[in-house]
N, C-alpha and C positions, 0 to 999 in steps of 0.2 A: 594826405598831407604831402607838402615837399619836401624832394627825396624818400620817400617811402617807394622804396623798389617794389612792394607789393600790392596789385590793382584787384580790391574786390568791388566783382562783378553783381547788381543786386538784382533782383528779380523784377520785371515793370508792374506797376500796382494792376492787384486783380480784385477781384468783388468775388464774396460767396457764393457758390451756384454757376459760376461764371463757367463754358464750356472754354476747353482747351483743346487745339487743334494737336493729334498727334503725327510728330514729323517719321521719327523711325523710334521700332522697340528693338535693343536688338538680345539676343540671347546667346553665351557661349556655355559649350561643354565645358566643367570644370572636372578635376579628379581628385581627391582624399589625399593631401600631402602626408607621410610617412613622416616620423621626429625625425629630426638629424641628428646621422651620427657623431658621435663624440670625439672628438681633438682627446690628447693629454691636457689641454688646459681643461675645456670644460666640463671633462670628468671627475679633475679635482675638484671645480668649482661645484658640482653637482654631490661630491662625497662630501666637503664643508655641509651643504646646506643640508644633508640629511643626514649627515652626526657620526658619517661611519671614519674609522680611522682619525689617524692625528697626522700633523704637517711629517713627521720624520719617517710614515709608514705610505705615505700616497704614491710617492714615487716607485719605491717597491712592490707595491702590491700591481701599480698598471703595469710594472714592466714584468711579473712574476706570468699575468694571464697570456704576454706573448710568447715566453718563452716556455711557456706549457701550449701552445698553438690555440690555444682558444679566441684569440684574436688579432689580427694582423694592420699592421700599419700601413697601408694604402692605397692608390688610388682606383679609381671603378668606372670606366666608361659610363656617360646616359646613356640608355634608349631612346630612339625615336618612335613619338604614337602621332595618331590623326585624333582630332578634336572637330565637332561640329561644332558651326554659328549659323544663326537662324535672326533672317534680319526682316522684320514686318516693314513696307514701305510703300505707301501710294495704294495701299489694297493687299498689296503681293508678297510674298514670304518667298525669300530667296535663301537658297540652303549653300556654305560654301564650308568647304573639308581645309583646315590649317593643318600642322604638324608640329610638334614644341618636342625638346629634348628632354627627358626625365632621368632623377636615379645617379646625377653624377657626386662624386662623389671624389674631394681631394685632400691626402694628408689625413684623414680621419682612420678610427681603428672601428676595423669591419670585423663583424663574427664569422668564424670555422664553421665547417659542418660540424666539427669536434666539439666546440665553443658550444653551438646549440643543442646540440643530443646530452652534452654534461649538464647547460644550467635545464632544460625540461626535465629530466630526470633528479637533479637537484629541486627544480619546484614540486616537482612531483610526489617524490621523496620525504621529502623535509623543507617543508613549507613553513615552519616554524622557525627553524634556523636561518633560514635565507630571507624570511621578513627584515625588510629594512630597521623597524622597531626594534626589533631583537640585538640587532648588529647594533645599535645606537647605544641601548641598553647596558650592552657587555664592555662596550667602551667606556662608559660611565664608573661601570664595577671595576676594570681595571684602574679608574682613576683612583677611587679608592682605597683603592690596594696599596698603588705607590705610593699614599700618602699616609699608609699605615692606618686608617680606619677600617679597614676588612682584612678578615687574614684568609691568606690567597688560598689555603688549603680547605676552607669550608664552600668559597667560591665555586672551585673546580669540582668539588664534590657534590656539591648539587647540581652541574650543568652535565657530570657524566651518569648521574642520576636520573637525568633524561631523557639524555641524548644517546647513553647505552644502546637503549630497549629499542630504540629507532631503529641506530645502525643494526643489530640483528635483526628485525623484521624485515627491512628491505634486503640484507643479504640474504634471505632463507626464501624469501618472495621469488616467485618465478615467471616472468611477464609470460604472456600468451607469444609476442614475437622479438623479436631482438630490440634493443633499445633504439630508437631511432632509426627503425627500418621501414623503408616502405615500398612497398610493393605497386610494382610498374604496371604487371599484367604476364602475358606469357610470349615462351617463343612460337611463333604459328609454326615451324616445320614440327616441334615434340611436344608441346602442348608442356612445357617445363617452368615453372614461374621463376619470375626475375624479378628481385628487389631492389633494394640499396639501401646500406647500413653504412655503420663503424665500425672498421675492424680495428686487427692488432697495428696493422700501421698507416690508417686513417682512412678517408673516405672508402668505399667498395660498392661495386655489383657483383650480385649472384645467380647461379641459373642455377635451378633444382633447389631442392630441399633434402633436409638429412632423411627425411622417408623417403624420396625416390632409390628404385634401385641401384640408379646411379651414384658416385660422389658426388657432389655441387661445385661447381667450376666458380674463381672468384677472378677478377681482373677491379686494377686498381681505377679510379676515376683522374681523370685528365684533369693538369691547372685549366682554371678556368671553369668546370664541371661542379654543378652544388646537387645534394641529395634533395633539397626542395625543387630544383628546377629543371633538372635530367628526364629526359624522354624517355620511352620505352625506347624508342629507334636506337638514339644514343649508347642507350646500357647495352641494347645488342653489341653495337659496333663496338666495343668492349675486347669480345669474347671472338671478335677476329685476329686477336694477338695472342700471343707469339705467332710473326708468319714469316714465310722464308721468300724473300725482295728478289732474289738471283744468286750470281755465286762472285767471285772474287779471290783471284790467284789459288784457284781451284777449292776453295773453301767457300760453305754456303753462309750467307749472313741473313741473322734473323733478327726482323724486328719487335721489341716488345717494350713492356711496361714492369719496371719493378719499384723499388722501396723507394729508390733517391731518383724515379723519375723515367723517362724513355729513353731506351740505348739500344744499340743495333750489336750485336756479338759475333765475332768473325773471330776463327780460329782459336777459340778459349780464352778470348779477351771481349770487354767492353767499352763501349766508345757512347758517352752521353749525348744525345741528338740537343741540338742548341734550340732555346726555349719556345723562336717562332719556327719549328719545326714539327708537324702534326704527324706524328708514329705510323696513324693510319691510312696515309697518305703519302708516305717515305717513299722514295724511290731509289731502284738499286744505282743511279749516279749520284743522289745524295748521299748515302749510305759511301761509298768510294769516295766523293769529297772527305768527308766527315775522317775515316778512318787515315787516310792519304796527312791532314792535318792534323789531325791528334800524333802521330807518327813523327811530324816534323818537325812537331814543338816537344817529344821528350828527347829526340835529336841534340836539339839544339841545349836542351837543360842536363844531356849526360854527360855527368864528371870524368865517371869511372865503374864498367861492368866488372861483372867477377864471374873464373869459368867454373869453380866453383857450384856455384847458384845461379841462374841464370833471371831468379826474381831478386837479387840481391841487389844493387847501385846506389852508388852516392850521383846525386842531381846538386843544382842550384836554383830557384826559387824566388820568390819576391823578398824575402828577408835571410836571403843566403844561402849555403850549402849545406843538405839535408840528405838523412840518410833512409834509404825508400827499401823496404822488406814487405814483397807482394803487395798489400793493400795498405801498409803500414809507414807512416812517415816518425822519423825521430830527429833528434834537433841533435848537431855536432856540436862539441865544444868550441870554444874560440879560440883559443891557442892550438888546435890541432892544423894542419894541411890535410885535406881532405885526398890529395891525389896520393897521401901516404900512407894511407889506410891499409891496411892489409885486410884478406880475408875475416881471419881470426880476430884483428880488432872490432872488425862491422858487428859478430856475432858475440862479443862482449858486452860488446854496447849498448844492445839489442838487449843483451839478457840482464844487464843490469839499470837499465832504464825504470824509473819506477811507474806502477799504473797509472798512474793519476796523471802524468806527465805525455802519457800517450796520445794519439788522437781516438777521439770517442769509436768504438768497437774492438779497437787495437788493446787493451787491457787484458781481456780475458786469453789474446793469444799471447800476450806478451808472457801473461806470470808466469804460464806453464817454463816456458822457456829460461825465466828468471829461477825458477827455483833449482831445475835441471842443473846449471852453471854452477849452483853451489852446493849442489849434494859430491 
């Protein structure tokens, strides 16, 4: 018709039996696309259609699995592969090698190693409880409840009726090897096997086992580093940290790996290596950058030392002037002048700071100190 933007093309009439001349076949490698992963939208939209939760608990519960590390908000480089194509033409098959980028991934919420060793163990476990059914189920009961047709105490008392006898069996269970651990192979100079689990403070390799006569050396896994995809090689390279880079103003600096990351230690201090900096790979002039600047910037943020203490200082910061006790930060009043502080007021302040108000780890040294001040 006219104006109809779209032209279809029809086939020229043929007759049954009729040969047809073939011009090219051709054939491409394809590969097994993986689901994609889930945005916070379409996770809601995927908890909607399968009954779990209600609109005032979706938001919570997706931001509850980040901030327990089981899964992270974002982005994931693709890989590149070769794919073959195989083109029949004039007689001849001609073979030619492409390459496509796989695996990217942006803005979506990716699973931990943590993430994954909890929900296998969790299906593993309690395969009952984590049935989607079940979760649909118990939302239903709860609807009931608020509407006064169940009373919540007979509810609860059948589902712990259940779900008791579980939880003791899986606690009293004792796996053959650590939850989520696996085993790489060994070291060829000791013949020492090397894993990778979850430990107390996330990913890990280990060399030996508690039967060797030895202890078992643990080294944390590098960002970047997953327990499915880690090499043997890799997990070695591991277990070359802690190493000592050279020296610096007659002190030796050592690079390593701990809780909150990779840092180089000069003089009974630590200095965090910046995030496109590889540990294993440090060198003693990055190492002398690194420290040289971290140096220049509490410089330039000190208020006021004290001779006193010599970890004691009041600093200022992105939202003002803050009072810093060794590893510990505390927030000043506002009505105070921070250059008027005395000794004696920093360590009131300190002591009557409450925990909660601390920053996370600082609690546990804080109280001691709180209670001390008022005995």
């Amino acid at each position: 018709e006219e104006g109809n933007a779209e032209v279809t093309k029809l086939l020229p009439a043929v007759k049954e039996r009729e040969a047809l001349s073939l011009e090219a076949l051709t054939g491409e490698e394809r590969f097994t696309q993986r689901p994609a992963r889930y945005t916070e939208a379409s996770m809601v939209s995927k908890m909607e259609e399968l009954g779990i939760g209600r609109p005032s608990t979706y938001a919570p519960t997706i931001q509850t699995i980040q901030n327990r590390g089981y899964v992270e908000r974002a982005d994931r480089e693709g890989q590149r592969r070769n794919y073959t194509v195989l083109t029949l033409k004039d007689g001849a098959v001609k073979r030619a090698v492409k390459s496509e980028v796989y695996g990217a991934d942006k803005g979506k919420l990716l699973p931990t190693d943590v993430g994954i060793v909890v929900n296998d163990f969790l299906v593993d476990q309690f395969p009952n409880i984590v049935d989607y059914n079940f979760t649909a189920r118990v939302e239903e009961e709860f609807d009931t409840i608020a509407e006064g047709k169940t009373a919540w105490s007979g509810a609860i008392g059948d589902f712990y009726q259940r779900f008791h006898p579980e939880v003791e069996r899986a606690t009293h269970e004792r796996p053959a090897q650590r939850v989520g651990q696996r085993i790489l192979g060994v070291q060829p100079s000791t013949g020492l096997q090397v894993s990778v689990s979850i430990g107390r403070y996330g990913p890990m390799a280990q060399l030996g086992t508690a039967e060797d006569a030895e202890k078992p050396r643990f080294a944390s896994l590098q960002k970047g580093q997953s327990l499915e995809t880690i090499t043997l090689e890799e997990a070695l390279s591991l277990f070359d940290l802690p190493k000592n880079i050279g020296e610096y103003e007659g002190e030796v600096m050592t690079v390593a790996v701990g809780r909150f990351g990779p840092y180089v230690r000069h003089a009974g201090k630590f200095y965090s290596l910046p995030k496109d900096t590889d540990p294993l790979s440090c060198t003693a002039e990055q190492a002398i950058e690194i420290i040289r600047e971290k140096r220049e910037s509490e410089e330039k943020s000190l208020l006021k030392s004290f001779a006193e203490d010599a970890d004691l200082s009041i600093r200022t910061g992105r939202f003002g002037p803050y009072l810093k006790y060794k590893t510990d930060n505390y927030k000043l009043p506002k009505d105070v002048d921070p250059t008027s502080m005395s000794y004696e007021d920093c360590m009131k302040l300190i002591a009557e700071t409450p925990a909660k108000t601390a920053r996370k780890g600082a609690a546990r040294k804080s109280s001691p100190r709180a209670k001390k001040s008022k005995s």
